[in-house]
ROVEX-108270 format. One record per residue (C-alpha): residue in one letter; x, y, z. Coordinates in Angstrom, 2 decimals. Example, Ala and Ser with C-alpha at 12.3 -4.5 7.8 and 13.67 -1.06 7.14 Angstrom:
ROVEX-108270
(A,(12.30,-4.50,7.80))
(S,(13.67,-1.06,7.14))
***
This chain:
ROVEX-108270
(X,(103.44,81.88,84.41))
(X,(100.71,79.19,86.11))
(X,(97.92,80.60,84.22))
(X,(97.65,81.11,80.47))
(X,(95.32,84.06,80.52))
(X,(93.71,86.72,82.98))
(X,(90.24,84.77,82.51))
(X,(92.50,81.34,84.18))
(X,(93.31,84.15,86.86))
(X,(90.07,85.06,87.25))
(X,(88.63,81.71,87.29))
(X,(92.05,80.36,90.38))
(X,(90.24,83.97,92.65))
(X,(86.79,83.12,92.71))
(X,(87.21,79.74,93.52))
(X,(89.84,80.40,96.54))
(X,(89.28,84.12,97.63))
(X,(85.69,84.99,96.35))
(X,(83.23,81.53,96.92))
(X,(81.64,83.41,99.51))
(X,(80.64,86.33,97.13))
(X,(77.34,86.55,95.85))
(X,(78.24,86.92,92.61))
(X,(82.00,85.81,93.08))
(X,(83.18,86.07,89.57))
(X,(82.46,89.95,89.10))
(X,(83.82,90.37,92.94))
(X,(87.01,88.70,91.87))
(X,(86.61,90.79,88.53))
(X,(86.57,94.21,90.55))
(X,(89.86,92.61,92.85))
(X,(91.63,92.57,89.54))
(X,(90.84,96.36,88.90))
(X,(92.39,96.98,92.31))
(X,(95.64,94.49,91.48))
(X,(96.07,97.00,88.32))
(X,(95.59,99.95,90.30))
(X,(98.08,99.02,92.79))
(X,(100.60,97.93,90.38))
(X,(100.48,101.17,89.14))
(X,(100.78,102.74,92.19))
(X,(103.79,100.99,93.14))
(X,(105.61,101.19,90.01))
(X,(104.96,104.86,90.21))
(X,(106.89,104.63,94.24))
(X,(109.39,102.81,92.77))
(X,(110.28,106.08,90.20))
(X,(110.81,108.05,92.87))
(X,(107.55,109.85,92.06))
(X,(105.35,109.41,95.34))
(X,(105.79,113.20,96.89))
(X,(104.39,113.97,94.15))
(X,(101.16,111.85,93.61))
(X,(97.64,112.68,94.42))
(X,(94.91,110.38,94.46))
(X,(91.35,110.49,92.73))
(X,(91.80,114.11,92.86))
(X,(89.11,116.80,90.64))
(X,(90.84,117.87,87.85))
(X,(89.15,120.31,85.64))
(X,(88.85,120.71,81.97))
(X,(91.38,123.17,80.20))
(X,(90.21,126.61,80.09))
(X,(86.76,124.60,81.25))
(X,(86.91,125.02,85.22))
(X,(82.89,123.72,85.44))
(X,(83.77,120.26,84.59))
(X,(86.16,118.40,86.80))
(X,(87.22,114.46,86.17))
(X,(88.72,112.34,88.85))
(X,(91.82,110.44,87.96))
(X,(93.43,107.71,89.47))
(X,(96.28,109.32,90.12))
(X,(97.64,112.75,89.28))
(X,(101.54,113.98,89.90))
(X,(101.83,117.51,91.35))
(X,(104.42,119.84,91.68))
(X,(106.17,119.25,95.00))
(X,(107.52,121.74,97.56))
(X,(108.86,120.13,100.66))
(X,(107.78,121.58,104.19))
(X,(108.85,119.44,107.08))
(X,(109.56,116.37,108.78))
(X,(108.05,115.32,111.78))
(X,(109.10,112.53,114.60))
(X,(106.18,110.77,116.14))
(X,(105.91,107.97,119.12))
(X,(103.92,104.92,118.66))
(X,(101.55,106.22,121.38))
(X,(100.56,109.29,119.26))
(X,(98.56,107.19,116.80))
(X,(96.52,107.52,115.48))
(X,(97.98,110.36,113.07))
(X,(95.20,112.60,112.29))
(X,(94.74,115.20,109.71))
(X,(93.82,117.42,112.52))
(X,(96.61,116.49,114.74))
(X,(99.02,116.98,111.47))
(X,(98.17,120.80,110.88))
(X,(98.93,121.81,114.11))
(X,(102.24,121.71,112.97))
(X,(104.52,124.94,113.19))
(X,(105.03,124.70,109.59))
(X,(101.95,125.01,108.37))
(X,(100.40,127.89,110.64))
(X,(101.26,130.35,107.81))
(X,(99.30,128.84,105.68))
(X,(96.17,130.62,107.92))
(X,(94.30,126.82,107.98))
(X,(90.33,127.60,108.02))
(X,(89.00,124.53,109.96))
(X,(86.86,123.38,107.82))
(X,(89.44,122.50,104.86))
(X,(90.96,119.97,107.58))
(X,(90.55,116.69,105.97))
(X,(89.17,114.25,108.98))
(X,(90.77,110.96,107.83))
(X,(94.34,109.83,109.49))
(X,(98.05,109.11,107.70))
(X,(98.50,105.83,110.17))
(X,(95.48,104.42,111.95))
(X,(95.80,102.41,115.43))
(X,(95.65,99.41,113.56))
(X,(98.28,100.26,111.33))
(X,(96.50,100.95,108.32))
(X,(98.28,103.87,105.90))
(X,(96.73,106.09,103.66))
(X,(98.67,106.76,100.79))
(X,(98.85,110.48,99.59))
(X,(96.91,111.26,102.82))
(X,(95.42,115.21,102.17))
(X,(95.76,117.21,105.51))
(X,(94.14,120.51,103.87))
(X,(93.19,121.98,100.69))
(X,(93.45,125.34,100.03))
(X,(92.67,127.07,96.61))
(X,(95.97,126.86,94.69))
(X,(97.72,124.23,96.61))
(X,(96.72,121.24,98.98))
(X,(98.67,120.02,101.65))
(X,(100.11,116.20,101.97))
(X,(101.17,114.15,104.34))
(X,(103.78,110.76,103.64))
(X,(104.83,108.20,105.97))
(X,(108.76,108.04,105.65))
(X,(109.50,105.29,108.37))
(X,(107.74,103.24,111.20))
(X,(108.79,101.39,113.80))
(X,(107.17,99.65,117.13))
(X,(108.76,102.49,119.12))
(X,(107.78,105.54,116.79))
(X,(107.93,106.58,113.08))
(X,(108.42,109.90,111.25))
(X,(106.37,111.06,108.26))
(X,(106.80,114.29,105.95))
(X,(104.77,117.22,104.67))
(X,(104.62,118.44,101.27))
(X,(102.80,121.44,99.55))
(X,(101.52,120.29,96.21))
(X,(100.42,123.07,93.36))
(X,(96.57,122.42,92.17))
(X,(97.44,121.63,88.54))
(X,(99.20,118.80,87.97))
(X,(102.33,117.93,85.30))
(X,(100.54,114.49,84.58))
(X,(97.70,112.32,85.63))
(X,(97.63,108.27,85.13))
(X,(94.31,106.43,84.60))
(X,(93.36,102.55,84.95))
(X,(91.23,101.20,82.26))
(X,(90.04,97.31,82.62))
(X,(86.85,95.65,82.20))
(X,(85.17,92.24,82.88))
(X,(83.36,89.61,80.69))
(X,(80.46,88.42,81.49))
(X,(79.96,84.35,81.35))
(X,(79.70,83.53,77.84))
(X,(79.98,86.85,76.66))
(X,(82.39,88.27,73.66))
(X,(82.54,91.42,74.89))
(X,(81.69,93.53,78.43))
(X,(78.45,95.63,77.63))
(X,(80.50,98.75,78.92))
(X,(83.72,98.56,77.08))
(X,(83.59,101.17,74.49))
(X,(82.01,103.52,76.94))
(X,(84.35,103.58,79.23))
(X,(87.08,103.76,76.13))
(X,(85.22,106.84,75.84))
(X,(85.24,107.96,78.73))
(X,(88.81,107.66,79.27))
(X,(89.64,109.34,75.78))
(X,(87.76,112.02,76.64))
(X,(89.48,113.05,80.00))
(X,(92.91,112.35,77.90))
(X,(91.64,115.06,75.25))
(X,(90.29,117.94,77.06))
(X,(92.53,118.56,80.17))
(X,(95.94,119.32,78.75))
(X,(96.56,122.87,77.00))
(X,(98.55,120.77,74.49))
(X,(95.21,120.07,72.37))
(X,(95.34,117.02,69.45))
(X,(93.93,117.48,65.62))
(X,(94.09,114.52,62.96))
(X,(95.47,115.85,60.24))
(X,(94.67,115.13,56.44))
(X,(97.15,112.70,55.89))
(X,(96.14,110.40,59.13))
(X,(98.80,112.21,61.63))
(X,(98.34,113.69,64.72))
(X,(99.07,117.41,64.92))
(X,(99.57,119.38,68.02))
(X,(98.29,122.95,69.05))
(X,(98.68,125.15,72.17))
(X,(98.00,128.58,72.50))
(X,(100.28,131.49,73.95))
(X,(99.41,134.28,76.36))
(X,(99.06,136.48,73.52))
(X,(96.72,134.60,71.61))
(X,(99.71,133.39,69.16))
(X,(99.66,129.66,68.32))
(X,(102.13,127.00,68.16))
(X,(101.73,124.14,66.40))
(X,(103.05,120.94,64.65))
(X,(103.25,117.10,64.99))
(X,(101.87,116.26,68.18))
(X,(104.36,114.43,69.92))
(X,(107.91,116.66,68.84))
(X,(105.76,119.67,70.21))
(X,(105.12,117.86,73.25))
(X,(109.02,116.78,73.88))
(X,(109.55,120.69,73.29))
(X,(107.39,121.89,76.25))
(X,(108.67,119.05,78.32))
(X,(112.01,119.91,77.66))
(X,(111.15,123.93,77.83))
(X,(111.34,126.10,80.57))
(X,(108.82,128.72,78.70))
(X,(106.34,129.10,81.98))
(X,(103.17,130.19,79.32))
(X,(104.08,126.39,77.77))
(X,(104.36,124.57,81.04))
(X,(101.90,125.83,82.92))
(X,(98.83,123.95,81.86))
(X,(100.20,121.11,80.27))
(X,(99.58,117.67,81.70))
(X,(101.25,114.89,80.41))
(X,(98.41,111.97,79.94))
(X,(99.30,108.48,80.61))
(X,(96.80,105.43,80.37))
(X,(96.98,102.12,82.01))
(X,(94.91,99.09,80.23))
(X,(94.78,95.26,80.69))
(X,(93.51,92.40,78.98))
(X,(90.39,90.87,79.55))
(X,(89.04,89.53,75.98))
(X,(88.12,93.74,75.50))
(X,(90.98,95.26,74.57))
(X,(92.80,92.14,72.95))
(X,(96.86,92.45,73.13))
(X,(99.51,94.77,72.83))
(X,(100.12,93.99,69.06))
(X,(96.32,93.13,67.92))
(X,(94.13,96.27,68.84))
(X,(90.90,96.21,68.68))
(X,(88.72,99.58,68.39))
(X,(88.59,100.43,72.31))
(X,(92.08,100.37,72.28))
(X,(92.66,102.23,69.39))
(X,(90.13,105.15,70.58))
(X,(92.39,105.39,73.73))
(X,(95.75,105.29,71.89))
(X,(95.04,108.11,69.73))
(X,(93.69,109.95,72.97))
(X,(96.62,109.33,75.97))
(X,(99.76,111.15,75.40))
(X,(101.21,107.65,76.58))
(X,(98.98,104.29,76.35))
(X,(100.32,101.26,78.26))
(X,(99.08,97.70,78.26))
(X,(99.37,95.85,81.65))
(X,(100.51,92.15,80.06))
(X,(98.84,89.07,81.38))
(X,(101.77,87.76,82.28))
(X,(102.07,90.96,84.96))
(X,(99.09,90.55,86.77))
(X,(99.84,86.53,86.76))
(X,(103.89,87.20,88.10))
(X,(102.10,89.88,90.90))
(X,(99.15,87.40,91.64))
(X,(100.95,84.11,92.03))
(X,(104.22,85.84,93.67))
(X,(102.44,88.12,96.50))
(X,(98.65,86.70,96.44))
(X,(98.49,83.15,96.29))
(X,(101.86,81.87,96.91))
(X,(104.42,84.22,98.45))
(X,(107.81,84.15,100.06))
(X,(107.71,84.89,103.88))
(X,(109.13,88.59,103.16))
(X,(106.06,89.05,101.09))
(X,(103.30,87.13,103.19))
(X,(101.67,90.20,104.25))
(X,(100.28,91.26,101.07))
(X,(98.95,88.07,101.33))
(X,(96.50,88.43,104.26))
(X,(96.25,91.92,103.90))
(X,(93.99,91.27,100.33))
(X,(92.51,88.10,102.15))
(X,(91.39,89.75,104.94))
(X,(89.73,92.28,102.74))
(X,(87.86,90.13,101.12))
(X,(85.68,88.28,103.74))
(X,(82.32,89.31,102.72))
(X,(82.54,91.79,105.80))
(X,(82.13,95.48,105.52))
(X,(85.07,98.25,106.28))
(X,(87.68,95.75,106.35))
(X,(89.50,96.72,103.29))
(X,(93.20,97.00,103.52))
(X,(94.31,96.54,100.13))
(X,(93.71,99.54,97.64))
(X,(95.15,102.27,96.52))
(X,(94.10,104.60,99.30))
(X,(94.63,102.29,102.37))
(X,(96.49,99.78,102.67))
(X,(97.97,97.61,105.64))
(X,(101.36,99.29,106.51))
(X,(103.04,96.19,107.01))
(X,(101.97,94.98,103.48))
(X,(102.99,98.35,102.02))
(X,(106.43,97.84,103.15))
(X,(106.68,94.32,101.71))
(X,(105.09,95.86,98.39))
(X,(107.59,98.18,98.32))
(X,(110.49,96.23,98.07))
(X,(109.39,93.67,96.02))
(X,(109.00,96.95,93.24))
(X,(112.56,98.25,94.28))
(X,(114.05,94.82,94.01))
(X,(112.07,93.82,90.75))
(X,(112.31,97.29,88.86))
(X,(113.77,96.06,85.53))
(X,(111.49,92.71,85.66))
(X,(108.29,94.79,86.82))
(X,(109.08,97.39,83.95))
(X,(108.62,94.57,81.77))
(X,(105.18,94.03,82.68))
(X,(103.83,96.90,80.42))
(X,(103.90,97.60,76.33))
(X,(104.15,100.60,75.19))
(X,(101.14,101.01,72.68))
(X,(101.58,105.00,72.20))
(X,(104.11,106.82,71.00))
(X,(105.16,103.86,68.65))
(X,(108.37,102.95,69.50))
(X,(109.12,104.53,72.21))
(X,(110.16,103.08,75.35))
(X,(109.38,102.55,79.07))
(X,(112.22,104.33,79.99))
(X,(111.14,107.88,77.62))
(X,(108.52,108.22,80.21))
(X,(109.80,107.73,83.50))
(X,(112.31,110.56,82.26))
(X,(109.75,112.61,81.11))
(X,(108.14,112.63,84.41))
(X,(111.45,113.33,86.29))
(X,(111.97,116.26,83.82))
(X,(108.60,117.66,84.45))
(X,(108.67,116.82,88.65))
(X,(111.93,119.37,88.32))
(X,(111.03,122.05,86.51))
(X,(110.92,125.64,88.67))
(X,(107.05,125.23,89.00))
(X,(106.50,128.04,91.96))
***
């Protein structure tokens, strides 16, 4: 890669992207946050997992409904419910045009559970996992399949409330001169937390050092054992009093002189690897290979990307077209292929730091196991 370390990165953004900032080296600090949010995002598409994904949705606590966390991302159970043709002179398409559709009037839609944002805007800006409605035990989503200058088509899903799995991003800056970012362990914390408290699958360390697992039936009866061979049973189980509120928890850290590397952990990272079900470590070398190859010196096929993240970064306000919620459709498209095309290279990009020795691979099959179970 061009740049030894994320700090080099860092360094290469504030000086091209960021001078006009302020305080350009925390503004190019937060970019980075977005760049590992958007690789997940996209690494997640390229599973075949995005009917399924919700964004910064409230999750509650297990058997604690009062306290909700939002997560990045969280992947729902999925029912299909149409696909609908639309003309390049409908945009832009609304929420409120959406649930006018044929297939959703049985759903009795109360107006004010309409969400008011749009799926494609006139200026060709997508929302990802765009919400039409949310009702009490399922919410109602809306994907772009196709678009072209004449017309496009996009398809509606019905997604159960409680997820199968939620995925969080954990990075954090240093300041100039600084060891260590004043907030690290806090927000270690605070991700650990979420990890521990919203599956029904609960952890205990055991005497010996081990992590045990417990869960709790219908009946009151108890099931328990090492943590992860129970949790391989109920992903591989069709018992509906196992499934039903398990979530699978998967965290997403990178490097920035806090959470040192994938083979030399330092205490935040070892508070979230004994917390996440699965703990992966976004390389250096990732970010650098996305950075250089679609931000700062791209092929034509990926030039978009390009000036979609320059032009939201300009200093201006509501501008943004490069995060995980909106994004410039043309720039999604080029994103998109560059993760189809790249999927072995791209899978690359992350260590597995929990379970030990386990694979990339173990997970992506866990989550296609748990996307096709007979949730309704």
């Amino acid at each position: 890669m061009s740049y030894q370390s994320v700090d080099q990165i860092q360094k290469a953004l504030t000086e091209s992207v960021f001078h006009y900032a302020k305080d350009s080296k925390k503004a190019a600090g937060r970019a980075l946050g977005t760049i590992v949010e958007i690789i997940t995002f996209y690494a997640l598409k390229s599973w075949g997992l995005e009917r399924n994904i919700a964004i910064e949705k409230p999750l509650p606590e297990f058997g604690n409904d009062d306290i909700t966390h939002n997560v990045e991302y969280s992947l729902h159970p999925s029912t299909h419910l149409t696909k609908v043709a639309f003309e390049a002179n409908q945009l832009p398409i609304t929420a409120v045009k959406m649930a006018k559709n044929q297939s959703l009037i049985r759903h009795q839609i109360s107006k004010n559970t309409i969400k008011s944002h749009a799926l494609l805007s006139k200026n060709l800006i997508l929302r990802n996992s765009c919400t039409i409605y949310d009702g009490f035990e399922i919410f109602v989503n809306a994907y772009l399949d196709s678009y072209t200058k004449d017309g496009g088509q996009y398809s509606i899903v019905s997604l159960r409330r409680r997820p199968f799995a939620i995925f969080e991003c954990k990075r954090v800056g240093v300041e100039e001169g600084m060891r260590k970012g004043p907030q690290t362990i806090e927000k270690a914390k605070q991700g650990a937390y979420v990890a521990r408290t919203v599956s029904s699958l609960q952890k205990i360390r055991l005497i010996d050092g081990s992590m045990g697992g417990l869960i709790q039936k219908q009946n009151g009866a108890f099931r328990h054992g090492d943590y992860y061979e129970l949790m391989a049973e109920i992903i591989a189980s069709n018992d509906k009093e196992l499934l039903s509120r398990f979530i699978l928890t998967v965290g997403v850290v990178s490097n920035h002189g806090n959470w040192f590397t994938s083979e030399n952990h330092n205490k935040e990272l070892k508070v979230l690897a004994q917390s996440y079900d699965w703990l992966l470590f976004l390389t250096d070398a990732g970010i650098a290979q996305f950075i250089e190859e679609l931000l700062l010196n791209p092929t034509n096929e990926l030039l978009m990307v390009k000036e979609a993240f320059q032009i939201s970064y300009t200093g201006e306000k509501g501008v943004n077209q490069f995060t995980k919620v909106k994004i410039l459709l043309s720039a999604d498209i080029a994103l998109q292929s560059y993760f189809n095309t790249n999927k072995k290279n791209i899978e690359a990009w992350f260590n597995v730091i929990a379970p030990a020795g386990k694979r990339l691979v173990v997970l992506s099959e866990e989550l296609n196991t748990l996307k096709s179970k007979k949730w309704w």
